[in-house]
C-alpha atoms as an extended CHARMM CRD file, in Angstrom:
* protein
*
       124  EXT
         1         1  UNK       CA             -4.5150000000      -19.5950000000       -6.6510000000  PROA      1               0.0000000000
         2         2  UNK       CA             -4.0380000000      -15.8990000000       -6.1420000000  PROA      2               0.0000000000
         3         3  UNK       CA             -2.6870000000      -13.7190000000       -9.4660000000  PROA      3               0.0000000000
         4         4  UNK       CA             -0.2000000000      -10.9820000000       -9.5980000000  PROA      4               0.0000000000
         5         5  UNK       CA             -0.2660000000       -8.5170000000       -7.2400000000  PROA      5               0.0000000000
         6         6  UNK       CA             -2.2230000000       -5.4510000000       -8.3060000000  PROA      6               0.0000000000
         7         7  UNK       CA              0.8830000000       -2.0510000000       -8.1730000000  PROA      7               0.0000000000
         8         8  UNK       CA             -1.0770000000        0.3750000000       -6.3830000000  PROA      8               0.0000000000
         9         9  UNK       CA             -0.7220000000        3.3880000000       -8.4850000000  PROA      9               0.0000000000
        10        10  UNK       CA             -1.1450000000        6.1020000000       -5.5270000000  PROA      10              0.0000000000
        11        11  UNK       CA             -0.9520000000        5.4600000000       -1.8510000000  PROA      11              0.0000000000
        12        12  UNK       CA             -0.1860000000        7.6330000000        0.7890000000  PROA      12              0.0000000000
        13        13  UNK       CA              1.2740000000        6.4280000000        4.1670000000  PROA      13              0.0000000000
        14        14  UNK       CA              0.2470000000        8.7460000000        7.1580000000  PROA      14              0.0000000000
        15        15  UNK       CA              1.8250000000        8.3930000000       10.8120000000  PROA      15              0.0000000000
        16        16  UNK       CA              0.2060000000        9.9720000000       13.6610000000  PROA      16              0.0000000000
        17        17  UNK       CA              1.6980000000       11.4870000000       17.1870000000  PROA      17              0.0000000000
        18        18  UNK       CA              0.8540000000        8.2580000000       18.5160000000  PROA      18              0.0000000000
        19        19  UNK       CA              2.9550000000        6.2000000000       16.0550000000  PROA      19              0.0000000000
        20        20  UNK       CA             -0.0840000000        4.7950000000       14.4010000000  PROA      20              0.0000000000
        21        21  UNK       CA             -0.0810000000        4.0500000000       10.4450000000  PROA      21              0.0000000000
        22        22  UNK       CA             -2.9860000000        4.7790000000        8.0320000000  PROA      22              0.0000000000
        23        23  UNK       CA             -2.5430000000        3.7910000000        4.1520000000  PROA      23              0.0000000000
        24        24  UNK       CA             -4.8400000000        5.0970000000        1.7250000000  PROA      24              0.0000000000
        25        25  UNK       CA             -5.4020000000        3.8860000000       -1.6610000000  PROA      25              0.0000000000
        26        26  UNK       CA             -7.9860000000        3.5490000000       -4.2630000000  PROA      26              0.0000000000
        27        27  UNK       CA            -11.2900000000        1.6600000000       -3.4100000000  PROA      27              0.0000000000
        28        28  UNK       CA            -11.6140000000       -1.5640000000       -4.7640000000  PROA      28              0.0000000000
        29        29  UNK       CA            -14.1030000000       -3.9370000000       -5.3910000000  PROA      29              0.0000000000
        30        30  UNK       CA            -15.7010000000       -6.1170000000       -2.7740000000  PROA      30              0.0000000000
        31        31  UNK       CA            -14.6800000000       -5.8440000000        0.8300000000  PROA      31              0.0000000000
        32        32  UNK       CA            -11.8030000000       -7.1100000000        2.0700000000  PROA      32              0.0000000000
        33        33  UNK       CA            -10.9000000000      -10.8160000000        4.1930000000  PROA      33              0.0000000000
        34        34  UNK       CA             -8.2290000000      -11.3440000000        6.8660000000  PROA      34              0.0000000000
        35        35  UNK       CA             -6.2470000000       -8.1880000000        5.1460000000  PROA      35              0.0000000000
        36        36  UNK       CA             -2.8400000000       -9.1470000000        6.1340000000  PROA      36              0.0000000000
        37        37  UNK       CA              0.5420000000       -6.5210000000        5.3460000000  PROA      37              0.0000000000
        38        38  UNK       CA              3.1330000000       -8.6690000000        4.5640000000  PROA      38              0.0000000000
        39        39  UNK       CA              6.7450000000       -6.2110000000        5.3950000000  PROA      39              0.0000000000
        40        40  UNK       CA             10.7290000000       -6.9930000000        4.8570000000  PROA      40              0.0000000000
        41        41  UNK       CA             11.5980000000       -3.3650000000        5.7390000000  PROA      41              0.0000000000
        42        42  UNK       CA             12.6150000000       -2.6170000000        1.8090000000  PROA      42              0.0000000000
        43        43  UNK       CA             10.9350000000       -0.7300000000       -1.0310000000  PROA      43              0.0000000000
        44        44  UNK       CA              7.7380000000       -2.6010000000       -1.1500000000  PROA      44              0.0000000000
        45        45  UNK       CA              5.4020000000       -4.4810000000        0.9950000000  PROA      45              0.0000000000
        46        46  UNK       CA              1.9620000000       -6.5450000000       -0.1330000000  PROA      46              0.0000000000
        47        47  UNK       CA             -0.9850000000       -6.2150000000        1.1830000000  PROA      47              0.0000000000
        48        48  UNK       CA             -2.8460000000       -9.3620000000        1.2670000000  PROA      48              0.0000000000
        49        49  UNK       CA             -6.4170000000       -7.6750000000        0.8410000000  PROA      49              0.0000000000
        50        50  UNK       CA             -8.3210000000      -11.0790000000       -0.1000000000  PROA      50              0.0000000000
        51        51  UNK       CA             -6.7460000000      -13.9650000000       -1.2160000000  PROA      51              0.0000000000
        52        52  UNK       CA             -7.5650000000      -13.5250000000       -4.5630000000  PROA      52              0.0000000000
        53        53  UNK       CA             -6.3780000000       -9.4610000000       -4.4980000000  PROA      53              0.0000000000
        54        54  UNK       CA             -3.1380000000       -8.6700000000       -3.2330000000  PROA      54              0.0000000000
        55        55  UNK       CA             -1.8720000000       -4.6750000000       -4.1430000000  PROA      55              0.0000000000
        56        56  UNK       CA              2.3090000000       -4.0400000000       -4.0030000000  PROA      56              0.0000000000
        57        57  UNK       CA              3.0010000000       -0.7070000000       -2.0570000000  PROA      57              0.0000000000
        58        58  UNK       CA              5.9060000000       -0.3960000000       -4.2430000000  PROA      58              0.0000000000
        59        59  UNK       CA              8.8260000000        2.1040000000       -3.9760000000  PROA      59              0.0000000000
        60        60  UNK       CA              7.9750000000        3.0180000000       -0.1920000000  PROA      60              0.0000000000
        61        61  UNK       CA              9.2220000000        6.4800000000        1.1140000000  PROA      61              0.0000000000
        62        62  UNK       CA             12.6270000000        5.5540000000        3.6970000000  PROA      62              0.0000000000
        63        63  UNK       CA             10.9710000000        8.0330000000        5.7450000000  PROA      63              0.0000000000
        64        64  UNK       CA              8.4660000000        5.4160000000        6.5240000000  PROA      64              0.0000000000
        65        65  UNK       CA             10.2170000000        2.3990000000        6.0370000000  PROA      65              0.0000000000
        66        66  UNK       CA             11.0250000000        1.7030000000        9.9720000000  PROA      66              0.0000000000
        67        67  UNK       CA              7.7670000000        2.8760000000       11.1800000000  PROA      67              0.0000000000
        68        68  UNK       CA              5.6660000000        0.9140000000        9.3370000000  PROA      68              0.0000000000
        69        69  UNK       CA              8.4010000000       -2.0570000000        9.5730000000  PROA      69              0.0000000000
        70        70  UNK       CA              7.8690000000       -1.5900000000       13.5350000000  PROA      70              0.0000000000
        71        71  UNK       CA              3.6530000000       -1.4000000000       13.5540000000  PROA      71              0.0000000000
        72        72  UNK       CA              1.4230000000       -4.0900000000       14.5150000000  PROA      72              0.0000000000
        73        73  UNK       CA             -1.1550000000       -3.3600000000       12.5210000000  PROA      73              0.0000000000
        74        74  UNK       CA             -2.1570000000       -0.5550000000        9.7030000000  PROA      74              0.0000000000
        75        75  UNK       CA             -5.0640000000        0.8910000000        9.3880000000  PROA      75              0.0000000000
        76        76  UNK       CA             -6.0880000000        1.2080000000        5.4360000000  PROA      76              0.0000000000
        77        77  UNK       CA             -8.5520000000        3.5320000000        4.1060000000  PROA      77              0.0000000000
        78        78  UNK       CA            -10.1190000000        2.6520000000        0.6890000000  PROA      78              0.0000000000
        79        79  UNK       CA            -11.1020000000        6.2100000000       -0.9070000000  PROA      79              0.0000000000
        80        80  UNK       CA            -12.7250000000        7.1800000000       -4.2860000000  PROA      80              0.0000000000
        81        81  UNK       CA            -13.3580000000       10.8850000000       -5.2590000000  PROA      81              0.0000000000
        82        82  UNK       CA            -11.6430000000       11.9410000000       -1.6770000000  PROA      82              0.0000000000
        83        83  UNK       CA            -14.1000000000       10.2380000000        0.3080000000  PROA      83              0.0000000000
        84        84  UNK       CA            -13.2900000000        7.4030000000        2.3700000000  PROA      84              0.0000000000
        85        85  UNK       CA            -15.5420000000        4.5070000000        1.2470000000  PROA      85              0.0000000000
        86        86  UNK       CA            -14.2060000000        1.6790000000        3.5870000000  PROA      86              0.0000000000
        87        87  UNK       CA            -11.2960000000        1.7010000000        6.2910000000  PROA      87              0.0000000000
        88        88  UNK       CA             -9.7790000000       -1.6510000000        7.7140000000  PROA      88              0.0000000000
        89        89  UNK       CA             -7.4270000000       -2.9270000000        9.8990000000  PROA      89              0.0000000000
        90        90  UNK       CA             -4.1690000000       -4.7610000000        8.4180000000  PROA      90              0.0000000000
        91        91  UNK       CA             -2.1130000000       -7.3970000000       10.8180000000  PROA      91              0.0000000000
        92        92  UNK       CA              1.5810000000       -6.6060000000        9.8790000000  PROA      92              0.0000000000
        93        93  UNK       CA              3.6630000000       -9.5530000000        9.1840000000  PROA      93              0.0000000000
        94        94  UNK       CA              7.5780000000       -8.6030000000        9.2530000000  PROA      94              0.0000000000
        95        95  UNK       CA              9.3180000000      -11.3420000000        6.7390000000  PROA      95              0.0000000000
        96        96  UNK       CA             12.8440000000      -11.6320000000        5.5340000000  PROA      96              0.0000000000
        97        97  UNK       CA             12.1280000000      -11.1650000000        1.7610000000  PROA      97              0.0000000000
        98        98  UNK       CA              9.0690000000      -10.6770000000        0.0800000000  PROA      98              0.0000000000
        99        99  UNK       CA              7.3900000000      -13.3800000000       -2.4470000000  PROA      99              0.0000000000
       100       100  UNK       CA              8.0620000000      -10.7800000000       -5.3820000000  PROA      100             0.0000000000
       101       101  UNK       CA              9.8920000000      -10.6340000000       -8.9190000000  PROA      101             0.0000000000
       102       102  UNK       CA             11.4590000000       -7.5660000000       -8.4800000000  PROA      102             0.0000000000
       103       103  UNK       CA             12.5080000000       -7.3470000000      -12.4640000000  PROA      103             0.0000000000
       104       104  UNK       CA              8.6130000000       -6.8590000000      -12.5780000000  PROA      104             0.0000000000
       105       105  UNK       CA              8.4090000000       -3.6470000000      -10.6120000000  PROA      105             0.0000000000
       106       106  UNK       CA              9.1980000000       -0.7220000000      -12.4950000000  PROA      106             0.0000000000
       107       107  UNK       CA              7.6140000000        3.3090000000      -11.4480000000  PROA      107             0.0000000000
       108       108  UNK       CA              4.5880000000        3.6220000000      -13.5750000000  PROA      108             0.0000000000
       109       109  UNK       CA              5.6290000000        7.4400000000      -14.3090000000  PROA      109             0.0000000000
       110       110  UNK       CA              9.1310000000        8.3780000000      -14.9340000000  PROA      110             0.0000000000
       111       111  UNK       CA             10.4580000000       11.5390000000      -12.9000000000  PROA      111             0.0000000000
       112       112  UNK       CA              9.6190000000       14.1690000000      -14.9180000000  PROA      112             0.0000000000
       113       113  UNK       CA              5.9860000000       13.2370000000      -15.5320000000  PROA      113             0.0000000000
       114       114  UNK       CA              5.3680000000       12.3400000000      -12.0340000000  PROA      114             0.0000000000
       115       115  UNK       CA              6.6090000000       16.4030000000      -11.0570000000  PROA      115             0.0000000000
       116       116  UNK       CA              3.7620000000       17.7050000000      -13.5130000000  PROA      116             0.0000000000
       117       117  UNK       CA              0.6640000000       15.1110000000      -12.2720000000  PROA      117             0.0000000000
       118       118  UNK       CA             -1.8750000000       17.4930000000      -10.1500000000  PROA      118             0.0000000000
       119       119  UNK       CA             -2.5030000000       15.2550000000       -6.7760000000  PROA      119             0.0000000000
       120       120  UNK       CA             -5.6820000000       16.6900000000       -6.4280000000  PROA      120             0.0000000000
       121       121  UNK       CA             -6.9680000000       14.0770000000       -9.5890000000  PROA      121             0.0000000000
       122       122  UNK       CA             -5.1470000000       11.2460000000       -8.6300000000  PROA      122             0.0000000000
       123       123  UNK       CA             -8.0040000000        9.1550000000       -6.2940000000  PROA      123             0.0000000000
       124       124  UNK       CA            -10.1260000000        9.3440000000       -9.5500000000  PROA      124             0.0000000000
């Protein structure tokens, strides 16, 4: 039985000329099995890295909310200290609502705090 979806703290969402999607987040531990994005074209989407770790991509830019709704597949990079230390491919899986509590997901920094963090510290 899988446990509650890991919120990814940081992640970055990068589209290219070509219309392809990379995601970076943190590295985690082990490698990942049939990674699967799961997608309803809102706020958040889960990524299905094993099926015992699943990470919510929560509060999704709208500026990349139709491009990533449209992809195929996503490719994920796994970094730690700004190097890449695993990259993946992720099927996309478009779905009418996602298998979330949404009274669970709340922005792990207000406003304010988030406008002071240095981005150069956050992959740490």
């Amino acid at each position: 039985m899988s446990k509650k979806p890991e919120q990814e703290s940081f992640y970055e969402i990068h589209l290219n000329k070509r219309g392809e999607i990379m995601i970076s987040v943190r590295a985690k531990e082990g490698e990942p099995s049939s990674p699967v994005l799961l997608y309803d074209g809102g706020e958040h989407a889960l990524l299905y890295r094993t099926p015992e770790n699943t990470i919510l991509l929560d509060f999704i830019h709208p500026d990349a909310r139709s491009a990533l709704y449209e992809a195929p597949s996503v490719l994920i990079a796994e970094t730690k200290r700004f190097k890449v230390v695993r990259e993946y491919e992720a099927v996309c899986r478009r779905v009418k609502s996602l298998p979330l509590d949404n009274a669970g997901i709340a922005p792990l920094l207000d406003r304010e705090a988030a406008k002071r963090i240095d981005e150069r510290h956050l992959y740490e």
